[in-house]
C-alpha positions as CSV (number, residue, x, y, z in Angstrom):
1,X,-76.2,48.9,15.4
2,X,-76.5,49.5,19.2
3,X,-77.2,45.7,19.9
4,X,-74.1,44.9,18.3
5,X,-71.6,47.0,19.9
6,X,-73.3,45.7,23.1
7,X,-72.4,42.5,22.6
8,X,-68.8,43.3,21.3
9,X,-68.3,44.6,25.0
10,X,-69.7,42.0,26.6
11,X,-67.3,39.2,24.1
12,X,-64.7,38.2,26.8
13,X,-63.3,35.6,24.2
14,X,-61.2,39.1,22.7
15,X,-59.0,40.9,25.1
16,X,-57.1,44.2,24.7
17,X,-53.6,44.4,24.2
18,X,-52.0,46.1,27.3
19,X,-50.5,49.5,26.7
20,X,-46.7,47.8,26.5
21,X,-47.7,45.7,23.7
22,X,-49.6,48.4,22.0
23,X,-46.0,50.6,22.5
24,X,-44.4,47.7,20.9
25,X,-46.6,46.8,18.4
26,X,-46.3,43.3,19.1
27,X,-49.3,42.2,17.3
28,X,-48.8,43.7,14.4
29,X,-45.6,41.1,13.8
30,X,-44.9,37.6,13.7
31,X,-42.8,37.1,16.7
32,X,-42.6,33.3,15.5
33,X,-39.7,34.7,13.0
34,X,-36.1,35.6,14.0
35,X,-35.5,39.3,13.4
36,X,-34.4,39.6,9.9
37,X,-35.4,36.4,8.8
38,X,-34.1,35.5,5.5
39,X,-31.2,37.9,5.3
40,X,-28.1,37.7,7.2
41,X,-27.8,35.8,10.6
42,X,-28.9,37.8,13.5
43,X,-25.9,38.6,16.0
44,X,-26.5,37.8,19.6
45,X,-24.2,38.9,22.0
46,X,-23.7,37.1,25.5
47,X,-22.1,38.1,28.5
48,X,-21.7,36.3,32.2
49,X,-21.4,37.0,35.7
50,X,-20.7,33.1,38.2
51,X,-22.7,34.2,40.9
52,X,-21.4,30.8,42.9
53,X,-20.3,27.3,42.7
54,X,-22.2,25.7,44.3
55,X,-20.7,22.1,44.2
56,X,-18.2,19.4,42.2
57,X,-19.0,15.7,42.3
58,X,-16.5,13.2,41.7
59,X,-18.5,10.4,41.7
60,X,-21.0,12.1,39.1
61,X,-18.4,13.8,37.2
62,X,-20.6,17.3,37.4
63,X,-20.5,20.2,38.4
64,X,-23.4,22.8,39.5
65,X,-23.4,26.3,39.2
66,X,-25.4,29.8,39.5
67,X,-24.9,32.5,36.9
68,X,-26.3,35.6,35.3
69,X,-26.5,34.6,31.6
70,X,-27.6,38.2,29.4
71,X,-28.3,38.4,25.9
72,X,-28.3,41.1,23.5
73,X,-29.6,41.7,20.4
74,X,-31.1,44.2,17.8
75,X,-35.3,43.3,16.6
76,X,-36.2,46.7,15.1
77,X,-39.8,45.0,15.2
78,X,-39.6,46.6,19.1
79,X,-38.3,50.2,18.4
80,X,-40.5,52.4,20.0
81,X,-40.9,56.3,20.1
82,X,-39.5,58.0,23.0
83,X,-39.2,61.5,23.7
84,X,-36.3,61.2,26.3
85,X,-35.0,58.1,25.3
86,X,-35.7,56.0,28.0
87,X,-35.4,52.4,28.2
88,X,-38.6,50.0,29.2
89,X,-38.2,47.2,31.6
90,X,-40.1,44.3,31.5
91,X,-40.8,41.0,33.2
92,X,-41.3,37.4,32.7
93,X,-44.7,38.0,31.3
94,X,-43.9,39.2,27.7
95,X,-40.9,36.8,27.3
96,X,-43.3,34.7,25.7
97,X,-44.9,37.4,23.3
98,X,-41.8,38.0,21.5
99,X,-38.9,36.1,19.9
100,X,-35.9,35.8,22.1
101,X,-32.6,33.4,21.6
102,X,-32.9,29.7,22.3
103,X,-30.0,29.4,23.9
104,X,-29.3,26.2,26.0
105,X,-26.3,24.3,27.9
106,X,-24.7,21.4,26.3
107,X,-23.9,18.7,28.6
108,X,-26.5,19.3,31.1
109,X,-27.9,17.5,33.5
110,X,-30.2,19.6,35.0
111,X,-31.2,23.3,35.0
112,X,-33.3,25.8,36.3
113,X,-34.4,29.5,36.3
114,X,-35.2,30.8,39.9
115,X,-38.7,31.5,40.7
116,X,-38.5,33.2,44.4
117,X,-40.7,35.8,44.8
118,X,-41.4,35.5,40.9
119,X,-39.3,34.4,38.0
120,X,-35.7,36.2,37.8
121,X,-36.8,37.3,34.4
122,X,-35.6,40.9,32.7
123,X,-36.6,42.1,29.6
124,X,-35.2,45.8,29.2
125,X,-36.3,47.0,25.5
126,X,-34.3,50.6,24.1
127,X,-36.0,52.8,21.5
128,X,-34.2,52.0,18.7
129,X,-34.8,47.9,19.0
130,X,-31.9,47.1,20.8
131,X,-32.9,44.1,23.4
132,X,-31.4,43.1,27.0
133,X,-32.7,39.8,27.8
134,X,-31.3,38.8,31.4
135,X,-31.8,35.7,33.3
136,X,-30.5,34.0,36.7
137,X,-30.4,30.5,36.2
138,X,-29.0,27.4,38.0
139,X,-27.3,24.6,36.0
140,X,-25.7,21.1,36.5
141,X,-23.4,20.1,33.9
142,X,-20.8,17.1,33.2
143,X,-17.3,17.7,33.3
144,X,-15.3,15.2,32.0
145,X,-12.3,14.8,35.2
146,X,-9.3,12.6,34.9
147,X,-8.4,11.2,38.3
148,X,-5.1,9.8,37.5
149,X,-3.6,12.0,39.8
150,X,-6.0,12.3,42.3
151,X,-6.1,14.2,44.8
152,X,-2.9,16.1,43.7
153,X,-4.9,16.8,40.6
154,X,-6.1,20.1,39.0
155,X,-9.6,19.4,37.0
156,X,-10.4,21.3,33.7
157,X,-14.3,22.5,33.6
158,X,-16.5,24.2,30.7
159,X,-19.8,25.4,30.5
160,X,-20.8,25.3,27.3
161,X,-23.5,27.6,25.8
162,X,-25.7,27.3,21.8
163,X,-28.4,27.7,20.1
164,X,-30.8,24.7,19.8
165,X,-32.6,25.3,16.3
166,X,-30.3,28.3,14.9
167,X,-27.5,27.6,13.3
168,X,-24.8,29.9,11.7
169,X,-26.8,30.5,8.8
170,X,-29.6,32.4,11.2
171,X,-27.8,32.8,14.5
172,X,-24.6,34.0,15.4
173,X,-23.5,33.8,19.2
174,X,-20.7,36.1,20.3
175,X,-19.0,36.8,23.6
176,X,-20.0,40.9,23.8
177,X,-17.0,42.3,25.5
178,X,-14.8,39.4,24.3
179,X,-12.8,38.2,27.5
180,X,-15.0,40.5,29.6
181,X,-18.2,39.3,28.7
182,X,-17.1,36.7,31.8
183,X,-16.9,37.6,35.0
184,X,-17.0,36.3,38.7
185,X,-18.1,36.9,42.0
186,X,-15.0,37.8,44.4
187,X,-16.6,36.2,47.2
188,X,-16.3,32.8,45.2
189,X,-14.6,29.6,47.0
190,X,-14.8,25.9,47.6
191,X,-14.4,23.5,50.3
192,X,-12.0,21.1,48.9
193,X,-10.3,23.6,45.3
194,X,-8.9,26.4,44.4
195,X,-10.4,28.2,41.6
196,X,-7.7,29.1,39.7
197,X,-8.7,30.5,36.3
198,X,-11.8,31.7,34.5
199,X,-12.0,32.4,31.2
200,X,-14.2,32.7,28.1
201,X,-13.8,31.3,24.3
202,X,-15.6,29.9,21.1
203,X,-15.8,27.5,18.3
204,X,-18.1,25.8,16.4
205,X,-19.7,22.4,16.8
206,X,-20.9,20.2,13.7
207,X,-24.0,18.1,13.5
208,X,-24.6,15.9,10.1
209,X,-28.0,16.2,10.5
210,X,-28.3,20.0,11.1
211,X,-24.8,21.4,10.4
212,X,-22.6,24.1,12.1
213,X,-23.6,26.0,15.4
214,X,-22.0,29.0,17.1
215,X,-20.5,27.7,20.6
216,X,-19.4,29.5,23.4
217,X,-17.3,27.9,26.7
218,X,-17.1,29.2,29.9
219,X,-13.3,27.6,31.0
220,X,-12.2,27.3,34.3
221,X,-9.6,25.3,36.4
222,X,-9.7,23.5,39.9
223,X,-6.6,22.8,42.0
224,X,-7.6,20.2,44.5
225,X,-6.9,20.8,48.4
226,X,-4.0,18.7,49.0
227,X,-4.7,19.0,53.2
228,X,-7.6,16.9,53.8
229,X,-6.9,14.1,51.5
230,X,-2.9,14.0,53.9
231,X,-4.9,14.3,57.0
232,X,-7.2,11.4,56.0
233,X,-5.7,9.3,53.9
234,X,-1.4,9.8,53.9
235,X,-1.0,10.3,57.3
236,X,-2.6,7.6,58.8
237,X,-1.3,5.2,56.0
238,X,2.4,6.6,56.8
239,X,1.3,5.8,60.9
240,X,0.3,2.0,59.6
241,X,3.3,1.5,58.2
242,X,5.2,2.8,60.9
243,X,3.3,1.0,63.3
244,X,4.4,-2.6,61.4
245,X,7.7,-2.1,61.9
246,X,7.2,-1.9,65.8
247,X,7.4,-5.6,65.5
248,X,10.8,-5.9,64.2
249,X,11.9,-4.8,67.8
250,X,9.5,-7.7,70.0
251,X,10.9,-10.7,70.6
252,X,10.8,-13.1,67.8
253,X,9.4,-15.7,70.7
254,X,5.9,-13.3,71.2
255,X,4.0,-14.9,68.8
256,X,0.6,-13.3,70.2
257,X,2.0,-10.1,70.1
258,X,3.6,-10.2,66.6
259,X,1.0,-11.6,65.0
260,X,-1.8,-9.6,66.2
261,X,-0.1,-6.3,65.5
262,X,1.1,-7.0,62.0
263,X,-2.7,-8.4,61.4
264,X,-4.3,-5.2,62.9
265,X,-2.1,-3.1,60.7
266,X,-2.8,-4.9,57.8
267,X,-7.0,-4.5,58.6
268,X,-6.6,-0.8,59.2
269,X,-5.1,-0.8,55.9
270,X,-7.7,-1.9,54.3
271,X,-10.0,0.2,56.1
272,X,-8.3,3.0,54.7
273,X,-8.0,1.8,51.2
274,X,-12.0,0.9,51.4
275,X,-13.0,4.8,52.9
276,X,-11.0,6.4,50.0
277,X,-12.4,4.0,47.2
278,X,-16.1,4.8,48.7
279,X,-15.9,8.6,47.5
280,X,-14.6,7.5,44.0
281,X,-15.8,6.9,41.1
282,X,-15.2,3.2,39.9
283,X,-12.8,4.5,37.3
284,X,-10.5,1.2,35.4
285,X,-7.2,3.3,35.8
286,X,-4.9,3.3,38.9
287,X,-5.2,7.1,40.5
288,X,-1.9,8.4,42.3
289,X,-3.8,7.6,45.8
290,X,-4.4,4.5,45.0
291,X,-0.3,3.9,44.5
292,X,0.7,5.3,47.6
293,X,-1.8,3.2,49.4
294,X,-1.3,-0.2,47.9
295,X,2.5,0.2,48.7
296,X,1.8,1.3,51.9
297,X,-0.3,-1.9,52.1
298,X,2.2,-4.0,50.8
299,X,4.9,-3.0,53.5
300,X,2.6,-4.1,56.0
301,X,2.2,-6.9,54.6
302,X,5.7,-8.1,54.0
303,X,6.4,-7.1,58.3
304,X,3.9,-9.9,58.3
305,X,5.4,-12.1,56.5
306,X,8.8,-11.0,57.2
307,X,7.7,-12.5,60.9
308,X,5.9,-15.8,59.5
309,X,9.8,-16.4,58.2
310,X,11.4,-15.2,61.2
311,X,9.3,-17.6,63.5
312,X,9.7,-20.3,61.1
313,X,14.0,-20.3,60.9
314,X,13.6,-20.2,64.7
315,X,11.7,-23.0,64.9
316,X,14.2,-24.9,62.6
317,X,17.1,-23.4,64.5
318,X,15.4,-24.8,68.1
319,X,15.3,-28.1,66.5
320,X,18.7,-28.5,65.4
321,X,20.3,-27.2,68.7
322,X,17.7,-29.9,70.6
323,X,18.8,-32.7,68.8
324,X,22.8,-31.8,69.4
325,X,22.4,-31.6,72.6
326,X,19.7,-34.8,73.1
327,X,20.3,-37.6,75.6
328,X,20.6,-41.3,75.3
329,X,17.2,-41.8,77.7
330,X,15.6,-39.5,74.1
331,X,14.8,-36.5,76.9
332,X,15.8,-32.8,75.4
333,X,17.3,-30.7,78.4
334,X,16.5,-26.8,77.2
335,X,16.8,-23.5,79.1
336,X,13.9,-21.5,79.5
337,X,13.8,-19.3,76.9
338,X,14.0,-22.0,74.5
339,X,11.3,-23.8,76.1
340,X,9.0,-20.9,75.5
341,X,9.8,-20.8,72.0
342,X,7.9,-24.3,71.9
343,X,5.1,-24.4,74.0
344,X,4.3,-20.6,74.9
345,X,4.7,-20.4,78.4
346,X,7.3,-18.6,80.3
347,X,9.8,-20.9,82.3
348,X,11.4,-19.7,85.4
349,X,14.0,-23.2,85.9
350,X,15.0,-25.0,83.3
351,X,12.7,-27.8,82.5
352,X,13.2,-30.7,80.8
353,X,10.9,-31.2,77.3
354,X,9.8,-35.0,75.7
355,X,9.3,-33.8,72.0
356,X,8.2,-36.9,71.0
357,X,4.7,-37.2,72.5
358,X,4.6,-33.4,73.0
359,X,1.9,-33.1,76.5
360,X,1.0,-30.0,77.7
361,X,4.2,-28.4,78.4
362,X,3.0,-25.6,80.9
363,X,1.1,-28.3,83.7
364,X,4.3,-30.6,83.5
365,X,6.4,-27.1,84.5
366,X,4.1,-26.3,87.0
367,X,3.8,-29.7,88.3
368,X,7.8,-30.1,88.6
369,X,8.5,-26.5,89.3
370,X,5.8,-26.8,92.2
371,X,7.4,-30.7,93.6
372,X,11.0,-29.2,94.0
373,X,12.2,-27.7,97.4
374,X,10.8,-24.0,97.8
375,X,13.8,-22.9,99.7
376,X,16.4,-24.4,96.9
377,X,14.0,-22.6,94.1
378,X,14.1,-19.3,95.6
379,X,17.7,-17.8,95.5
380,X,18.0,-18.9,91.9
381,X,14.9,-17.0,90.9
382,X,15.6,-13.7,92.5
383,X,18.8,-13.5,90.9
384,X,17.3,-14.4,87.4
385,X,14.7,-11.4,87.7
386,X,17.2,-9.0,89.0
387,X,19.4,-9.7,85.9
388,X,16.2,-9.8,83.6
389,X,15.5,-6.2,84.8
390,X,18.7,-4.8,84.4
391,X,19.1,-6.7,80.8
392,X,15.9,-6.9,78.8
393,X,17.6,-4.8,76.3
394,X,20.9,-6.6,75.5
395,X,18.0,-10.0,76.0
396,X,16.2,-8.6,73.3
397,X,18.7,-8.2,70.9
398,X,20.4,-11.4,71.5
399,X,17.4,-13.1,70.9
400,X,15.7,-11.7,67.7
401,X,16.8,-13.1,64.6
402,X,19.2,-11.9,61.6
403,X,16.3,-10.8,59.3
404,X,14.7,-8.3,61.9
405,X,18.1,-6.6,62.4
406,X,18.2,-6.3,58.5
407,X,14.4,-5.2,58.6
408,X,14.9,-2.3,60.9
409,X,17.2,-0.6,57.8
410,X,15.7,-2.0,55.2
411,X,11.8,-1.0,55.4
412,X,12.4,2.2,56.4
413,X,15.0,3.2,54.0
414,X,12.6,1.2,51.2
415,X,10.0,3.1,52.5
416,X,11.9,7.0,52.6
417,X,13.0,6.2,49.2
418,X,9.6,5.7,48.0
419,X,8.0,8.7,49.7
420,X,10.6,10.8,48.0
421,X,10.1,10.0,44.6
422,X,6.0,9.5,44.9
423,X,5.8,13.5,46.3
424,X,8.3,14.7,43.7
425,X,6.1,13.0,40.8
426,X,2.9,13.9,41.5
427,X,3.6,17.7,43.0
């Protein structure tokens, strides 16, 4: 009756299919089934284009990147009549109308499709069923790095790519162009590797609860930039050492001077050492860095100690030569550079030392050196700074010990030696 078609229009519970899915006959199928269910597996063809890179974490052990993943398949539940032919193009909106592949990425963290202005969604459907189903997508994924020869190490990444509920028996997942299907940006780079290869393969991966899946990889290879990690790390740990063997030229006598530069050397070290282990993973294996820096740190250490024994055979030595040349009254008669070797101070007569009750050693100088005759003092001291000044070097060197003249060849030979075969292992 009238009354009833009246209130069929007026039933906003039923809406009419848009003119697309009337084309497709979309409701006249069960989209909720693959195409050919119950036959053969449906084919599914994939193909790639890396847009970018975006980043690699160490410490994470991931990777993120931005890509144009495309399927392509055949649902002759789509086919259409077309006089010329033509292609439709669709968006977002009827992805979830029909069946499309459930693709997803093993290993990942975290994913997403982009959304600005609206979802980068295509759906292009051809007359004859055929089905281009396009999407831009950003993904996080693990990659599995070995750091053993870090940072003159090349890492090995893979994107992996299957289907979540299909396996071989109802999907099969094939690169489309075989080692075409991938491709790259040529704008592509990274701040700290060089991309060396991409490349595209497949297998299959077993699950005992679910069985075999179709798997693709997306393979490529990073070559870490050796540059920053010399300018940061190498480099000032070569300057470290360098800088401990300054010592072996001061006076064995300069105990402030010694000791505060081997100990500054040694705390820079370990500054260094704790900057590079900061942007690490806590990984239980020694990386190659880690080698060149704990040797490094163990050369300054040993100028450190090679000065605690130096100081301490010169201390022996002073005694020995005091007790030869003692008195009967028990009062030690020593020159001035001996004298400093005890007590620190810097004599400019020679001064006589009691080393049995051991007073302060600088007032009794000044005392004495201040009681004698200022005209009988004066002659004898302007000739000992003349010859000081035109003699500090031959001074020196008569005064340092056997072990620094050793230590100037050894270390850096040791050290040369080392560098050699550490760069021609690792590069």
């Amino acid at each position: 009756s009238k009354r009833e078609i009246k209130m069929r229009k007026l039933d906003s519970t039923k809406v009419r299919p848009l003119k697309s899915e009337q084309i497709l006959h979309i409701e006249d199928h069960d989209f909720a089934l693959r195409p050919g269910f119950g036959g053969s597996p449906i084919p599914v063809g994939i193909d790639v284009q890396v847009e970018s890179i975006d980043s690699i974490s160490e410490v994470d052990m991931d990777f993120t990147m931005t890509l144009y993943l495309r399927h392509y398949w055949k649902d002759e539940r789509l086919s259409f009549r077309s006089n010329k032919n033509k292609s439709m193009t669709f968006d977002g909106r009827l992805i979830k109308k029909i069946w499309v592949p459930d693709v997803f990425f093993v290993h990942s963290k975290r994913s997403f499709i982009h959304d600005t202005t609206v979802e980068n969604i295509m759906l292009r459907v051809y007359p004859d069923g055929n089905v281009l189903f396009s999407l831009r997508i950003t993904v996080s994924a693990m990659c599995f790095m070995d750091f053993s020869r870090f940072p003159l190490d090349t890492q090995n990444c893979s994107l992996e790519l299957e289907s979540y509920a299909y396996n071989e028996d109802d999907l099969m997942l094939y690169w489309k162009h075989g080692n075409k299907s991938l491709s790259t940006d040529e704008h592509i780079s990274l701040s700290q590797f060089f991309i060396e290869e991409f490349s595209a393969s497949s297998g299959l991966a077993f699950y005992s609860s679910t069985g075999w899946y179709n798997r693709l990889f997306i393979n490529f290879a990073l070559r870490r930039h050796i540059f920053f990690f010399v300018l940061q790390s190498y480099f000032p740990a070569m300057l470290m050492v360098m800088l401990s063997w300054v010592s072996f030229w001061i006076d064995r006598r300069a105990v402030p001077a010694r000791v505060s530069l081997g100990i500054t050397t040694v705390l820079t070290m370990s500054t260094i050492m704790t900057g590079v282990s900061a942007s690490m993973p806590q990984v239980s294996y020694i990386k190659a860095v880690d080698v060149y820096l704990w040797i490094s740190f163990l050369f300054v250490f040993l100028s450190v100690i090679e000065y605690a024994a130096v100081n301490y055979l010169t201390t022996i030595e002073e005694r020995k030569q005091l007790k030869k040349r003692g008195k009967a009254s028990g009062m030690y008669s020593i020159d001035a550079v001996q004298a400093m070797a005890f007590d620190g101070c810097f004599h400019d007569t020679d001064v006589d030392m009691d080393l049995s009750p051991f007073p302060d050693p600088c007032e009794e100088s000044e005392t004495r050196a201040s009681d004698t005759n200022i005209s009988n003092v004066d002659t004898p001291r302007l000739k000992r700074k003349r010859s000081l000044k035109g003699n500090v070097g031959r001074i020196i060197l008569q005064n340092n010990h056997v072990i620094d003249t050793y230590s100037r060849i050894i270390f850096p030979s040791v050290y040369i030696v080392f560098n050699f075969f550490y760069w021609g292992l690792y590069i």
